[in-house]
C-alpha positions as CSV (number, residue, x, y, z in Angstrom):
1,X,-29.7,4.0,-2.1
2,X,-31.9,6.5,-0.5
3,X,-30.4,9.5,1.4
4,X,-29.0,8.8,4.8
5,X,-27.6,11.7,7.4
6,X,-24.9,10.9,9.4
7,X,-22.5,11.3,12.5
8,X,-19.0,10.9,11.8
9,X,-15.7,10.5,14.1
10,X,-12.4,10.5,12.7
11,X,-9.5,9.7,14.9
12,X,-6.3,9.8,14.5
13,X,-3.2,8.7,17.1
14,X,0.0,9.9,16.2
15,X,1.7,11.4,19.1
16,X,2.8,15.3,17.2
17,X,4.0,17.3,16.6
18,X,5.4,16.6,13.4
19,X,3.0,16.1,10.5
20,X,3.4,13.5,7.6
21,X,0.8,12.5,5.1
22,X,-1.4,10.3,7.1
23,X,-2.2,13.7,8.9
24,X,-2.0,15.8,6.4
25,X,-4.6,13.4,4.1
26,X,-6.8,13.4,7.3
27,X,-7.2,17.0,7.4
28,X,-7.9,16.9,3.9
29,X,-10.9,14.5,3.7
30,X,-12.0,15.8,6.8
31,X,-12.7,19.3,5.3
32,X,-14.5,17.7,1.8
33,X,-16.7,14.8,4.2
34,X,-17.9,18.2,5.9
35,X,-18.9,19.8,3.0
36,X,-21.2,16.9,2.0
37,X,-25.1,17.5,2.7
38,X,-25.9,16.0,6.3
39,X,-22.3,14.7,7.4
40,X,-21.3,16.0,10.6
41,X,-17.6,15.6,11.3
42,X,-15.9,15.5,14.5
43,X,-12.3,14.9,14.7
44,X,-10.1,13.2,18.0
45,X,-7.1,13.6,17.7
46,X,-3.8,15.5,19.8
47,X,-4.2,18.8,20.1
48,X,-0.7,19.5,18.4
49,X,-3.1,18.6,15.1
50,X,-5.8,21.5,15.6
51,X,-4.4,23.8,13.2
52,X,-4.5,21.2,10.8
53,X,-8.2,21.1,10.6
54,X,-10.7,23.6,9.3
55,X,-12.2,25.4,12.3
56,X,-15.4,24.7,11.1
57,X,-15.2,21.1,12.4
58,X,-15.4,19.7,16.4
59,X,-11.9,18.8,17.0
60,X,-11.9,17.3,20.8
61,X,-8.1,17.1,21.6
62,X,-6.4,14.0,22.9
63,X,-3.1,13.6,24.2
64,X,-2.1,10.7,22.5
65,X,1.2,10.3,23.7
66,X,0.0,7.4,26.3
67,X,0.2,4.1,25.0
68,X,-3.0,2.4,22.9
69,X,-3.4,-0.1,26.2
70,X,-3.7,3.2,28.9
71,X,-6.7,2.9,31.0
72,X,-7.3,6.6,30.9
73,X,-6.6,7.2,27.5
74,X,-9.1,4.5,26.8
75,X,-11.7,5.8,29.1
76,X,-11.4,9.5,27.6
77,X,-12.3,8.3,24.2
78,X,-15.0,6.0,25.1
79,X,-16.6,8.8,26.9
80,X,-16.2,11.3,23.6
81,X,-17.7,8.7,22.2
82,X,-20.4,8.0,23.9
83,X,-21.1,12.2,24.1
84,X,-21.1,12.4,20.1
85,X,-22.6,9.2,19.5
86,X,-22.2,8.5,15.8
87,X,-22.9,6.3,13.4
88,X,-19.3,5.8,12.0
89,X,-15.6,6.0,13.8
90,X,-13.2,5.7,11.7
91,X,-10.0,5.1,12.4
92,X,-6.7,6.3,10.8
93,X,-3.4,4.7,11.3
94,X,-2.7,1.3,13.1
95,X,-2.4,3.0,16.2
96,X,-6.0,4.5,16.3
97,X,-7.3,0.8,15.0
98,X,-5.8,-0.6,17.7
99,X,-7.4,1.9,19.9
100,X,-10.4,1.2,18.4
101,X,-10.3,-2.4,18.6
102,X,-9.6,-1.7,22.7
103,X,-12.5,-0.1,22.8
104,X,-15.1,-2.5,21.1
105,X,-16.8,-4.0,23.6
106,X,-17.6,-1.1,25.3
107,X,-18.9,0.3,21.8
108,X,-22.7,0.4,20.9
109,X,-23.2,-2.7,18.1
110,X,-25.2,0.3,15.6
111,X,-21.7,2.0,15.3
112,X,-20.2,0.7,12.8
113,X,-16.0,1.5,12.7
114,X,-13.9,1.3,10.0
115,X,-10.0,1.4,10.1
116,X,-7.8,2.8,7.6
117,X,-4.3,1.0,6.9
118,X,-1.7,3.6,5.7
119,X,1.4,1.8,5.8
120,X,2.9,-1.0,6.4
121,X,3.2,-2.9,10.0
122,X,4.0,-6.2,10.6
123,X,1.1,-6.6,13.3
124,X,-2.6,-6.0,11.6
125,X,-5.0,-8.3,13.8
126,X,-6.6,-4.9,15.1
127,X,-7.9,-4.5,12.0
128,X,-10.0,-8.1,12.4
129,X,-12.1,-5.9,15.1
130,X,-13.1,-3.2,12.0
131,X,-16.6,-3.7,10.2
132,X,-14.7,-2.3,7.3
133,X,-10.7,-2.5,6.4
134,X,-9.6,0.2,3.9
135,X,-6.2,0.5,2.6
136,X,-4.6,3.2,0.8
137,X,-2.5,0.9,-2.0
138,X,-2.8,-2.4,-3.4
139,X,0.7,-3.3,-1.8
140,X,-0.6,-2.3,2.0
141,X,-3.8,-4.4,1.0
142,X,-1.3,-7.4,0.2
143,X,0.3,-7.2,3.6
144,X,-3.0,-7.2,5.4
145,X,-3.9,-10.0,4.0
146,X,-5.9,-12.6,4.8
147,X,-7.7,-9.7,6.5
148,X,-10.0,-8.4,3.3
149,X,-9.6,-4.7,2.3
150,X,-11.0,-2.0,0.2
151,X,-8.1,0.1,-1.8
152,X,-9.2,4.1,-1.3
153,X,-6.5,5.8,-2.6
154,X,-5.3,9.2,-1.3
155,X,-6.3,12.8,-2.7
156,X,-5.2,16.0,-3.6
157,X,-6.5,19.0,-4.5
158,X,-6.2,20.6,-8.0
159,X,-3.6,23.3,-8.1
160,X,-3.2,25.7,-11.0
161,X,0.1,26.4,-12.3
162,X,1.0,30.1,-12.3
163,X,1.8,31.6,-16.0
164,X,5.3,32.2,-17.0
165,X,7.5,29.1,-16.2
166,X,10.4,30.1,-17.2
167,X,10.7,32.7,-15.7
168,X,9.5,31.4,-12.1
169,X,11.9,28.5,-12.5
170,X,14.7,30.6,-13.2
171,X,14.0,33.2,-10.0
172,X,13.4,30.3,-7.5
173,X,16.7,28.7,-8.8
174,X,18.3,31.8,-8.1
175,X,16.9,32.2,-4.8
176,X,18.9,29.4,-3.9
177,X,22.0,30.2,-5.2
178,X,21.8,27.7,-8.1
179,X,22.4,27.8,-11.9
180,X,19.1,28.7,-13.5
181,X,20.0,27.4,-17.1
182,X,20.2,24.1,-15.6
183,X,17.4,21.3,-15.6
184,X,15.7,21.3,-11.8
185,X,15.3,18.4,-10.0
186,X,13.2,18.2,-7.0
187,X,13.0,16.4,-3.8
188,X,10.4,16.3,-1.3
189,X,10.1,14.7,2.4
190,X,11.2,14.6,5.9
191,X,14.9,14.1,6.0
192,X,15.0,11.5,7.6
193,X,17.0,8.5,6.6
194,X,14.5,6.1,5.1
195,X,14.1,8.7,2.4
196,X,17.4,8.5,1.2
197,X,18.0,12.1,0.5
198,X,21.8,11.2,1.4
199,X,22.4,9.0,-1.8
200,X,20.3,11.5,-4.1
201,X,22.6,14.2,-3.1
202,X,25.9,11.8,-3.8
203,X,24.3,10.8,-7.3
204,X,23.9,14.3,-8.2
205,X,26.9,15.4,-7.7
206,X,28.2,14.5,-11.5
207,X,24.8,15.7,-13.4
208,X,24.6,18.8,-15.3
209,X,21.7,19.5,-13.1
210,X,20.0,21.3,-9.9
211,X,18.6,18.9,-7.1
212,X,16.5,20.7,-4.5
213,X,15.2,19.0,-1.4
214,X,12.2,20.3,-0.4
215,X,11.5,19.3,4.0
216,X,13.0,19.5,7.0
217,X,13.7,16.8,10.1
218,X,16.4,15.4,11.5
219,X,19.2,14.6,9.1
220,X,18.9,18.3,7.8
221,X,22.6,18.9,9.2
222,X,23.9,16.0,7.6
223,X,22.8,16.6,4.3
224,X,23.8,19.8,4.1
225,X,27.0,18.9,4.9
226,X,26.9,16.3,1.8
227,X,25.5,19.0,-0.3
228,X,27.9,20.5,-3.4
229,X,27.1,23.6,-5.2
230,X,24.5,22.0,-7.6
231,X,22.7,20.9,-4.7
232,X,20.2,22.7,-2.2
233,X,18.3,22.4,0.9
234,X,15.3,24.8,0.7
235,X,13.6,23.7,4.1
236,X,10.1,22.9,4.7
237,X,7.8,25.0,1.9
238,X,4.2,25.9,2.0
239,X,4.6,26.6,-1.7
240,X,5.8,23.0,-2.4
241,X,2.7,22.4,-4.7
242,X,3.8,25.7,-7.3
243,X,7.3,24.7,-7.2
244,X,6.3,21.8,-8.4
245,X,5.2,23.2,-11.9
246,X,8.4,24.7,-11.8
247,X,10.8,21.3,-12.0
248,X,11.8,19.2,-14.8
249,X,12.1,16.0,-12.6
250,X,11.2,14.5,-9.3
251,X,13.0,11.4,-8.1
252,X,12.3,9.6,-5.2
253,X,14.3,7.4,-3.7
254,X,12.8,6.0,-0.3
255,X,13.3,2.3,1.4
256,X,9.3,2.5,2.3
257,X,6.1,4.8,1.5
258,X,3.0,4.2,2.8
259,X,1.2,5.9,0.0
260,X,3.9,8.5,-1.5
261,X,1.2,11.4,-1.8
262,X,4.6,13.6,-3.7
263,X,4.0,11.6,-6.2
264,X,1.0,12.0,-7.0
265,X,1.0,15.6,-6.6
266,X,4.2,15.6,-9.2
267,X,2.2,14.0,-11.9
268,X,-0.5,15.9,-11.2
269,X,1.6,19.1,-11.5
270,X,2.5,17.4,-15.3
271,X,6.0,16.9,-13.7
272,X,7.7,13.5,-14.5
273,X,8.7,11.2,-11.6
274,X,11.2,8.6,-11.2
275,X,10.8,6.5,-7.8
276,X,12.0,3.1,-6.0
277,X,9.7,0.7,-5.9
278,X,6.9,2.2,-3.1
279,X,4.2,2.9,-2.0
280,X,1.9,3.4,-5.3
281,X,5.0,3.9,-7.2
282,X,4.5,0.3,-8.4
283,X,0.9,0.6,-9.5
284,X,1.0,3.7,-11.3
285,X,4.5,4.1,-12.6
286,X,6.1,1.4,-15.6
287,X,8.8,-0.5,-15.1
288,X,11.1,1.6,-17.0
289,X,10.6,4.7,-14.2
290,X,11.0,2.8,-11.2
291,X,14.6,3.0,-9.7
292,X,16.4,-0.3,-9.0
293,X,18.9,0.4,-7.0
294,X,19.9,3.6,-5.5
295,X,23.5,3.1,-5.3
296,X,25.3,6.1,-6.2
297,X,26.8,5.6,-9.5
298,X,23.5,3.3,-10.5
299,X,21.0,6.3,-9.5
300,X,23.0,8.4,-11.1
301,X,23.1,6.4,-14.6
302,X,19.2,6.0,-14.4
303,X,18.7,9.7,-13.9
304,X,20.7,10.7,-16.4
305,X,19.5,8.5,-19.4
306,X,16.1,10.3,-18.2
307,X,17.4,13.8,-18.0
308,X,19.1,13.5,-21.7
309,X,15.8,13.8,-23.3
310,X,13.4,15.5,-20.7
311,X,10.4,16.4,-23.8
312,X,10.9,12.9,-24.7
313,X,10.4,12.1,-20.6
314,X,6.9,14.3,-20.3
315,X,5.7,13.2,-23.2
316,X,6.0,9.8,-22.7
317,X,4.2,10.2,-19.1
318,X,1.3,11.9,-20.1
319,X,-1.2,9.3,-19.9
320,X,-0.1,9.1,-15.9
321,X,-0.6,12.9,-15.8
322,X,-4.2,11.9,-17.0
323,X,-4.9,9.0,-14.6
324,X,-3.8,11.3,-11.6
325,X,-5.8,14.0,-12.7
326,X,-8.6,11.8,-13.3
327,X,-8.5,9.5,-10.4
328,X,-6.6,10.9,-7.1
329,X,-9.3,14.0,-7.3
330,X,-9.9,14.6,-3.5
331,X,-13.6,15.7,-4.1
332,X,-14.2,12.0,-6.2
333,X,-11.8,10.3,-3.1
334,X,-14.7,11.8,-0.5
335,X,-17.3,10.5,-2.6
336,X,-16.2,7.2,-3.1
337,X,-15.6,6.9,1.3
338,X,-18.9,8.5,1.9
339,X,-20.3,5.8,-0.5
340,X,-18.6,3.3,2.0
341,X,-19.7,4.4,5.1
342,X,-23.3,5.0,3.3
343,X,-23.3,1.2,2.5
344,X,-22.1,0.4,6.1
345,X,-25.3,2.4,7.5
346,X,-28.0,0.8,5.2
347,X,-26.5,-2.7,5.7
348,X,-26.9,-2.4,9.7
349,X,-30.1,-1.1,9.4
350,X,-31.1,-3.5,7.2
């Protein structure tokens, strides 16, 4: 496939300010598109999302809070449009796809758009509107379906681990007020109560271990408020990716992921995961790590049998320490969707 430069819009339509991984993995590809030869990247998207992106890159901000059928919303974006002209949109989030789709008709045929499903919705026909469907699991390409999809699975960025573990493990625990001879067990999310944070915090309350809950949001007060003394809330963390070399377990225990970009990042970090069945949990992880029930005495049992021999635990997850290192690369991610929209180009030119 010969060479072919290109004008690129992402957009993205969640209202702010609060940031999840849908935004987070936005900014992220966003920054390694742009540092492709001959990609230019502009980003639309609400301008409570600006710091997110490198200021290298045209962010044209968009109040998103109207609703995906608002004339003027509609009309601002067709008129960025039409000023950037570009070769690809691409959409992120069923909310931008269904702006998208609004805006089709009104849409030079050349461009070609693309829409990215990142979780799970019980209304896709938006998507029917896209020249290309990406999903970012197998399980949110199931629920799309009949509408075909492409699985592009989310990615990270390596992150070294620091020397000296021990003795990092044992001054963050301490930080906290915690037990530092104790095994660490980490958390990470919005509280909010889809996560499940609440029955984490009951089932630890019997283990001869530390559970910290790394995130903020709403349920903050309430959890605390659960919380005994082997249990902390350590806020939002812009270290989360170094304390993660630091734990001996992560467990997640969430009703629904989208993608569950934590987990990846733990087995990444060489830390072990246990997790319900979501998101990519249940292509990546074996049957024996995935939590089936999260009932507190249940949980608690299944954590347990997996804390009793923690060597045992990492050793026997190395080969998914591999495959994330290997595969969820955010540089070989950026490849793979500049391949995509490469294709796109050469096939409407054709």
């Amino acid at each position: 496939m010969g060479f072919i430069s290109m004008n690129l819009i992402l957009i993205v339509a969640s209202t702010g300010p609060l940031v999840g991984g849908m935004e987070n993995q936005l900014a992220l590809q966003a920054q390694y598109l742009a540092k492709l030869p001959d990609i230019d990247v502009t980003i639309i998207a609400s301008p409570t999302y600006k710091a997110l992106f490198d200021p290298s890159l045209t962010f044209i901000p968009i109040e998103m809070k109207r609703s995906r059928r608002n004339p003027t919303l509609l009309l601002e974006l067709i008129k960025n449009v039409h000023r950037v002209n570009p070769d690809i949109i691409h959409a992120h989030g069923h909310k931008a796809v269904s702006l998208l789709g609004n805006l089709r008709l009104f849409i030079k045929r050349k461009i070609q758009l693309v829409g990215t499903a990142h979780g799970h919705k019980r209304k896709n026909k938006a998507f029917k509107k896209m020249d290309m469907v990406l999903s970012v699991s197998k399980g949110i390409q199931n629920t799309l379906s009949p509408i075909t999809s492409t699985v592009v699975y989310n990615g990270i960025e390596p992150v070294v681990a620091s020397s000296d573990h021990a003795k990092h493990k044992a001054e963050f625990s301490s930080s906290l007020g915690l037990d530092s001879n104790r095994p660490l067990i980490i958390g990470v999310g919005r509280l909010v109560k889809l996560k499940n944070f609440d029955r984490l915090i009951n089932a630890s309350k019997n283990l001869d271990a530390n559970l910290v809950i790394l995130g903020d949001g709403p349920e903050h007060q309430t959890l605390q408020a659960l919380s005994p003394s082997n249990v902390a809330l350590a806020g939002f963390r812009e270290d989360t990716r170094s304390i993660l070399f630091l734990a001996d377990l992560m467990v997640i225990c969430s009703d629904r992921e989208g993608f569950s970009l934590v987990l990846i990042e733990a087995l990444h970090s060489r830390l072990p995961v246990l997790s319900t069945r979501v998101g990519v949990a249940v292509e990546l992880l074996p049957n024996e790590y995935l939590i089936n029930s999260t009932e507190e005495t249940a949980l608690q049992k299944t954590i347990q049998v997996h804390l009793s021999d923690l060597s045992e635990l990492k050793t026997k997850q190395e080969a998914l320490f591999i495959r994330a290192e290997k595969e969820f690369n955010i540089e070989k991610i950026t490849a793979h969707t500049r391949d995509i929209y490469l294709t796109l180009m050469s096939n409407n030119n054709a």
